[in-house]
C-alpha positions as CSV (number, residue, x, y, z in Angstrom):
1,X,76.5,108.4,119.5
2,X,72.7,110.3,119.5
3,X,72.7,113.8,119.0
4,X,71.0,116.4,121.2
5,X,70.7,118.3,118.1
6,X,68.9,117.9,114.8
7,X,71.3,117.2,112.4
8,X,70.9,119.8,109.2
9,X,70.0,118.3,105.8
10,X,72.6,117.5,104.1
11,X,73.4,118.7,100.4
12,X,75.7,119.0,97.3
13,X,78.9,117.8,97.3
14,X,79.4,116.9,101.2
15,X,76.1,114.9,100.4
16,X,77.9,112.9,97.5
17,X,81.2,112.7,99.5
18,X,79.5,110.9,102.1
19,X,77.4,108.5,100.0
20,X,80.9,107.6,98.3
21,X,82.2,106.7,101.4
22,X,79.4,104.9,102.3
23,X,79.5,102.6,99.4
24,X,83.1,102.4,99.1
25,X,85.3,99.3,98.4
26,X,85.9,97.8,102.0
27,X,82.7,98.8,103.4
28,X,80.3,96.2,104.2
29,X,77.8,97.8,101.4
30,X,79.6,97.8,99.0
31,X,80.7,93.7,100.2
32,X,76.6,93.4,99.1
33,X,76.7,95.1,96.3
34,X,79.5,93.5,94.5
35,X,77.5,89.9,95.6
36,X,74.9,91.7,93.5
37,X,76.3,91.9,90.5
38,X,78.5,89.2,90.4
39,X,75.1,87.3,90.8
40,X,73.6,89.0,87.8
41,X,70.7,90.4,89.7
42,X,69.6,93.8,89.9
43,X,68.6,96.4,93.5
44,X,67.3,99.7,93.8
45,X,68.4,100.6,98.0
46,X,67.5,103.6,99.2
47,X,69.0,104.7,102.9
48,X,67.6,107.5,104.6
49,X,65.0,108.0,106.9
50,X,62.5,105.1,107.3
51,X,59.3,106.5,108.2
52,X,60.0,109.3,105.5
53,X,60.8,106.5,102.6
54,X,58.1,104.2,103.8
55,X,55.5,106.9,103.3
56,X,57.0,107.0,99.9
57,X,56.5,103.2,99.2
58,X,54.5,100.2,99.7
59,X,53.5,96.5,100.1
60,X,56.5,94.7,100.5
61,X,57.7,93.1,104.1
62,X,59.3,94.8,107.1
63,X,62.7,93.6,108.3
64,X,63.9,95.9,111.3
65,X,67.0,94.0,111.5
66,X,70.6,95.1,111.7
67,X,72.2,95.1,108.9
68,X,74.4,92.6,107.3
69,X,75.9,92.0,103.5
70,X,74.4,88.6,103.5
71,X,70.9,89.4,104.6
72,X,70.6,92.7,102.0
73,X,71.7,89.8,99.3
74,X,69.1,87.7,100.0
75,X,66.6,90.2,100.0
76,X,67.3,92.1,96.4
77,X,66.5,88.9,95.1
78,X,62.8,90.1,95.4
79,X,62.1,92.6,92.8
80,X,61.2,95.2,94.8
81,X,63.4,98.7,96.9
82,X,65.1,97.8,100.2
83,X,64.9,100.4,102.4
84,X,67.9,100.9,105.1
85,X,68.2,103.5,108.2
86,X,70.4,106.8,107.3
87,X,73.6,105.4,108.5
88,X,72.8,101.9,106.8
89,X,73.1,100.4,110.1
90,X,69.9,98.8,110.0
91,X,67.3,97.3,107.3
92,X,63.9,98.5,107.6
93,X,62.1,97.1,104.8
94,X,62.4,94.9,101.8
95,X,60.6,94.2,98.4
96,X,58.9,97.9,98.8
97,X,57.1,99.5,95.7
98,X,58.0,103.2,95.2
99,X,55.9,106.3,94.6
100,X,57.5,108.8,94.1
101,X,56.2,111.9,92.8
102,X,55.9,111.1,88.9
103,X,56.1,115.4,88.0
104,X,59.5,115.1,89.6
105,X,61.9,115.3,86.2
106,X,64.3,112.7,85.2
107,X,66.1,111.8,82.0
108,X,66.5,108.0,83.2
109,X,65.0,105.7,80.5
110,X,64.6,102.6,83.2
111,X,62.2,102.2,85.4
112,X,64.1,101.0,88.1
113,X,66.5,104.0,87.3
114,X,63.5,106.6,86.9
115,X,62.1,105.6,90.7
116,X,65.5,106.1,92.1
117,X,66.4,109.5,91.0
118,X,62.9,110.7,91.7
119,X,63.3,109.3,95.2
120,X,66.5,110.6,96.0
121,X,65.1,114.0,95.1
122,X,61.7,113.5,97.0
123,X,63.2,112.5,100.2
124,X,66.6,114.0,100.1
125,X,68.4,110.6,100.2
126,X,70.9,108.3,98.9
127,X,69.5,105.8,96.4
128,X,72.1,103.2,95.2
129,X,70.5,101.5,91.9
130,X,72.3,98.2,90.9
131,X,71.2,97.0,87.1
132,X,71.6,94.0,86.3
133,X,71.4,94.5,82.4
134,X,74.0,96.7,82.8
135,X,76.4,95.0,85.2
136,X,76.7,99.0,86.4
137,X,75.6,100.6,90.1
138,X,74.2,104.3,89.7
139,X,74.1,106.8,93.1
140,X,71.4,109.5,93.4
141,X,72.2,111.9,96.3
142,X,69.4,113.9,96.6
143,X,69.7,116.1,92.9
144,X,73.2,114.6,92.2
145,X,73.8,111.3,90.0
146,X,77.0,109.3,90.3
147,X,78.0,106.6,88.3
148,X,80.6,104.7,90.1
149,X,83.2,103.0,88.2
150,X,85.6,99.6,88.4
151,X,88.3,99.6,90.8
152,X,90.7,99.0,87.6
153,X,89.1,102.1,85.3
154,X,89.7,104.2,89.0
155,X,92.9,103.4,90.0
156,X,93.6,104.1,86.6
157,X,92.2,107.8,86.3
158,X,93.7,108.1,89.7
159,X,97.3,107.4,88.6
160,X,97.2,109.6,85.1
161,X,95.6,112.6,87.6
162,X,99.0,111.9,90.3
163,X,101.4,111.7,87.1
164,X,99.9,115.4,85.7
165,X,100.0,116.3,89.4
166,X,103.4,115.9,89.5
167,X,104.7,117.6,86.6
168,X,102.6,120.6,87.9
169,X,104.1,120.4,91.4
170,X,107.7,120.4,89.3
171,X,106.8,122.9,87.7
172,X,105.2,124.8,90.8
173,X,108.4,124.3,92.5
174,X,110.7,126.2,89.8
175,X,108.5,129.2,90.2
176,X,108.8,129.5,93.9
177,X,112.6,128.8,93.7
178,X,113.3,131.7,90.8
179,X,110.4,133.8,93.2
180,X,113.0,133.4,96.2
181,X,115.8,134.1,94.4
182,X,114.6,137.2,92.9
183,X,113.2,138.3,96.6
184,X,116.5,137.9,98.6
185,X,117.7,140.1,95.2
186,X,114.9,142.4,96.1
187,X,113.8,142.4,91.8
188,X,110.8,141.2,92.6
189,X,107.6,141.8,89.7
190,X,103.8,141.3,89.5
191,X,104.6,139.0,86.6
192,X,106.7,136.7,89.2
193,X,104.1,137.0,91.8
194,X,101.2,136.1,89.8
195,X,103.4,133.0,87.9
196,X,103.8,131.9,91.4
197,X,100.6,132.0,92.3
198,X,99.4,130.3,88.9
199,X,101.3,127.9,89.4
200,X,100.5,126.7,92.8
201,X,96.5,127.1,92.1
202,X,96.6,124.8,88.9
203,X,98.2,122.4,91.2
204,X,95.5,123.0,94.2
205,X,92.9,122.2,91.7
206,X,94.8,118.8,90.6
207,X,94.8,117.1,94.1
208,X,91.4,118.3,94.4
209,X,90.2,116.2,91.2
210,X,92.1,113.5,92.7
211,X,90.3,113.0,96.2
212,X,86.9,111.9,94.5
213,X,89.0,109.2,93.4
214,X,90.4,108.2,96.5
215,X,86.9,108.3,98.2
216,X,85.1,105.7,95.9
217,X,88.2,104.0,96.2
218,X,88.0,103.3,100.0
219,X,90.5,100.8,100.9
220,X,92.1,99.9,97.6
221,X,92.7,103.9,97.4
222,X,95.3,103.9,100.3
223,X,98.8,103.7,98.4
224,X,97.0,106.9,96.2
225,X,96.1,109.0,99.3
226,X,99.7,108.2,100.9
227,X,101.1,109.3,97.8
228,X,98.7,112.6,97.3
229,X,99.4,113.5,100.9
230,X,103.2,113.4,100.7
231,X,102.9,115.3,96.6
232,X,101.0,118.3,98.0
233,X,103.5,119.0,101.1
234,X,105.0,122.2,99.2
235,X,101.4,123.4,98.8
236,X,101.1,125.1,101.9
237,X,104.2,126.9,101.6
238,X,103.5,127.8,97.8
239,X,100.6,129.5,99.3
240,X,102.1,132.1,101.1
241,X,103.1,134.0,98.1
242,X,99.6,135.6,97.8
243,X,100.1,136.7,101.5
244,X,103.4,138.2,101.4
245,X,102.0,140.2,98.2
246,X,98.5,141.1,98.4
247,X,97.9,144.8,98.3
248,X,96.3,146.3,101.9
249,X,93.4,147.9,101.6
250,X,91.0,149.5,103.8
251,X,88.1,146.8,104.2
252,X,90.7,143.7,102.4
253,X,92.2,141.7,104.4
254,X,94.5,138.0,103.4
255,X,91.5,136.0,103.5
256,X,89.4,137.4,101.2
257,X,92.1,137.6,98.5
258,X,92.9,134.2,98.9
259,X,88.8,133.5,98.5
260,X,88.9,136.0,94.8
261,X,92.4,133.8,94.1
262,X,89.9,130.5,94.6
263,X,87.2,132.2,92.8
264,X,88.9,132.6,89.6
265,X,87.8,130.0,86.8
266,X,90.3,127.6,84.9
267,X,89.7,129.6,81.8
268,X,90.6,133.1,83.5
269,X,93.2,131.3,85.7
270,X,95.1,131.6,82.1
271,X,95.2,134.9,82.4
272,X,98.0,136.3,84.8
273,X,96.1,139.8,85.0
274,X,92.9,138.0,86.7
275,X,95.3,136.9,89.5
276,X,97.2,140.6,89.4
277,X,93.1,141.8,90.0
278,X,92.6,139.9,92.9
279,X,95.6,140.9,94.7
280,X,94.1,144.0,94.5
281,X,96.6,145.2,91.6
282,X,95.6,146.8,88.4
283,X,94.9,144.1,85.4
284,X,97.5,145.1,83.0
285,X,100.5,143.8,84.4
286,X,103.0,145.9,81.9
287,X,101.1,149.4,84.0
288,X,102.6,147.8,87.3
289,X,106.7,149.0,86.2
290,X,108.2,148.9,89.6
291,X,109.4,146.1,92.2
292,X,107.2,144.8,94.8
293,X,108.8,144.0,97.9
294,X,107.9,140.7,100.0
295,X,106.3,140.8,103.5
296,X,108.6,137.8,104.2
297,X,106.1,134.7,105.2
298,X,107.1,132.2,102.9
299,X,111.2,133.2,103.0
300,X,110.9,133.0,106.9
301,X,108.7,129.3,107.0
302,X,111.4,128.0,104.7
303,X,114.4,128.6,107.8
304,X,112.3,125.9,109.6
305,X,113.4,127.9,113.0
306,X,110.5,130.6,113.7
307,X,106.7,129.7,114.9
308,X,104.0,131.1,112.8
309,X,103.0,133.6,115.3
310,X,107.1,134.6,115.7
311,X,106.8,135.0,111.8
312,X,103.8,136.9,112.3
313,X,105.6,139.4,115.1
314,X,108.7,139.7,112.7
315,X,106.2,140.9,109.6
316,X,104.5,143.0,111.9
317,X,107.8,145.1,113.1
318,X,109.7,145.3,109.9
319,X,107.0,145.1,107.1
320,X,109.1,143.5,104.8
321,X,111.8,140.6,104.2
322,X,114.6,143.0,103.1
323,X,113.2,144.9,106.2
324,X,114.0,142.0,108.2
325,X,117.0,140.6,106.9
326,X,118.9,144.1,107.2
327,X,118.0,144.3,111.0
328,X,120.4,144.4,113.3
329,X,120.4,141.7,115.6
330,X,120.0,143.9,118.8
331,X,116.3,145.1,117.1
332,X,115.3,141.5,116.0
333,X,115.8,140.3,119.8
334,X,113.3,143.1,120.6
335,X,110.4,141.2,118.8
336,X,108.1,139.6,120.9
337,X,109.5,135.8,121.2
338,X,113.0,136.2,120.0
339,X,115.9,136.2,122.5
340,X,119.7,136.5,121.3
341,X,120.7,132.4,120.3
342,X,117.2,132.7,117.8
343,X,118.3,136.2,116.8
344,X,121.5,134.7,115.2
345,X,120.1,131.5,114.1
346,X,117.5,133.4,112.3
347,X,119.7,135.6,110.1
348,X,122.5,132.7,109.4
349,X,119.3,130.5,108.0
350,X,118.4,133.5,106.1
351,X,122.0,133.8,104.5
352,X,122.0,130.5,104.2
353,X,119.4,130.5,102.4
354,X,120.2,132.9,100.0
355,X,123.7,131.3,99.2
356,X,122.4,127.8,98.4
357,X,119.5,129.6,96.0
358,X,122.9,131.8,94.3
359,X,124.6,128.1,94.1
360,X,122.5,126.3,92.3
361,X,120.9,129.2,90.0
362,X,124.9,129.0,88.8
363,X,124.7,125.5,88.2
364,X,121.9,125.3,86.1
């Protein structure tokens, strides 16, 4: 569907996300592409805007025609750039010679590879550059450069990343279970808050290694992305922790924590006092001596009976978990969306909770 609206130049990483989609195992460019190389030739196609890349090039033989893997693998038997609408819908021209702006730098040693790069930069496109002498396809995204790898090598980086992932999220989920057990015990420290929180960013920044993966992967990638999507379910629980904990400050609110939390390198992630910091603690964790007390987000998500915005009512009457779970039930059924029947349900999850966590920290 046309847009009213121009659309914005795209950059950076959503720039290479969408190229790898583009050129993705199941996609009908990639269909061309892997004719290519099993035919031992070599193609340099660029996809962007015509007008734009034609006033870039030269010679060669316009095609306006709609796109199809068979036609764009006839025509990179010519030796010269193919040039494809944005959406690679449509192929503009064929056998083009290049100019691109030779002051533009590049580290590529090929010439084939040289003209793309520059290109890609020049016009702000995608430039997909298929060498034959190196049976290898190379994607420049405007400043970015992708080499994109066999469907064996990626599957295989895929499943080593899931089997780290994993051990992280088992990890991840003894943290949270000692955290809730020390919260309905109410011996709650920094050094269990920021272990938590660790714990659950290292595992964040796993699945997030993993999803390039499963985007150049395209259609042989959907057993991984079934299998990432059901692994990172105790994510958004895990994440609560910073919430229930971060200290309140005049100008600081939830969301700018969690941004500090995501700002914190993998180096200083190491380092439990750089998470104490950005919950808006001191740095030395052995100054912060007494018990921090839960505002109950994560405890209260885990009975499975309260909506987020009931949750939200709860925390806002009673402050805290211990707050909450000491409350009568007459002054629960006067917050905002609880009558009597969720009243009671609410505190026998809660001790039920609490009894199953005591159970099993005895059978360990």
């Amino acid at each position: 569907m046309a847009e009213v609206t121009r659309k914005k130049k795209k950059t950076g990483v959503a720039a290479l996300r969408e190229a790898l989609v583009l050129v993705s195992p199941g996609t009908q460019l990639r269909e061309a592409i892997s004719a290519i190389l099993q035919s031992g030739n070599g193609a340099l196609i660029c996809i962007g805007e015509p007008k734009r890349l034609a006033d870039l090039s030269e010679a060669g033989v316009e095609i306006n025609a709609e796109y199809t893997p068979q036609l764009l693998y006839e025509l990179a038997k010519m030796d010269g750039a193919i040039i494809l609408n944005e959406d690679a819908s449509r192929i503009a021209y064929a056998n083009r010679f290049l100019k691109p702006d030779t002051s533009i730098a590049t580290d590529e040693t090929g010439t084939r590879h040289r003209a793309a790069e520059r290109i890609a930069r020049q016009a702000g496109c995608i430039v997909v550059a298929v060498s034959e002498r190196r049976s290898s396809v190379t994607l420049y995204v405007h400043d970015a450069k992708h080499v994109l790898d066999s469907i064996p090598t990626l599957l295989n980086k895929a499943m080593q990343a899931i089997n780290t992932l994993e051990k992280y999220i088992r990890v991840l989920d003894q943290a949270t279970t000692d955290l809730s057990t020390r919260e309905f015990e109410d011996v709650v420290t920094i050094f269990d808050v920021c272990k938590a929180i660790q714990r659950c960013e290292m595992v964040v920044r796993i699945a997030k290694e993993i999803e390039p993966f499963i985007l150049e992967l395209g259609t042989e990638g959907r057993l991984i992305a079934m299998q990432l999507k059901e692994l990172v379910i105790p994510i958004e629980e895990a994440e609560l922790v910073a919430k229930d904990y971060y200290r309140e400050k005049a100008g600081l609110n939830f969301e700018q924590v969690q941004q500090k939390i995501d700002e914190v390198t993998q180096q200083e992630l190491l380092n439990l006092g750089n998470i104490s910091q950005a919950l808006g603690y001191g740095a030395n964790l052995k100054s912060i001596d007494t018990y921090l007390s839960p505002r109950g987000y994560r405890i209260l998500t885990q009975t499975h009976r309260l909506t987020p915005q009931i949750i939200e009512n709860l925390v806002l009457r009673f402050g805290s978990l211990q707050a909450i779970m000491r409350a009568p039930k007459e002054e629960l059924c006067e917050v905002d969306g609880i009558g009597e029947v969720l009243a009671e349900r609410v505190r026998l999850s809660l001790n039920s909770l609490r009894n199953q966590l005591a159970l099993d920290r005895g059978r360990r």
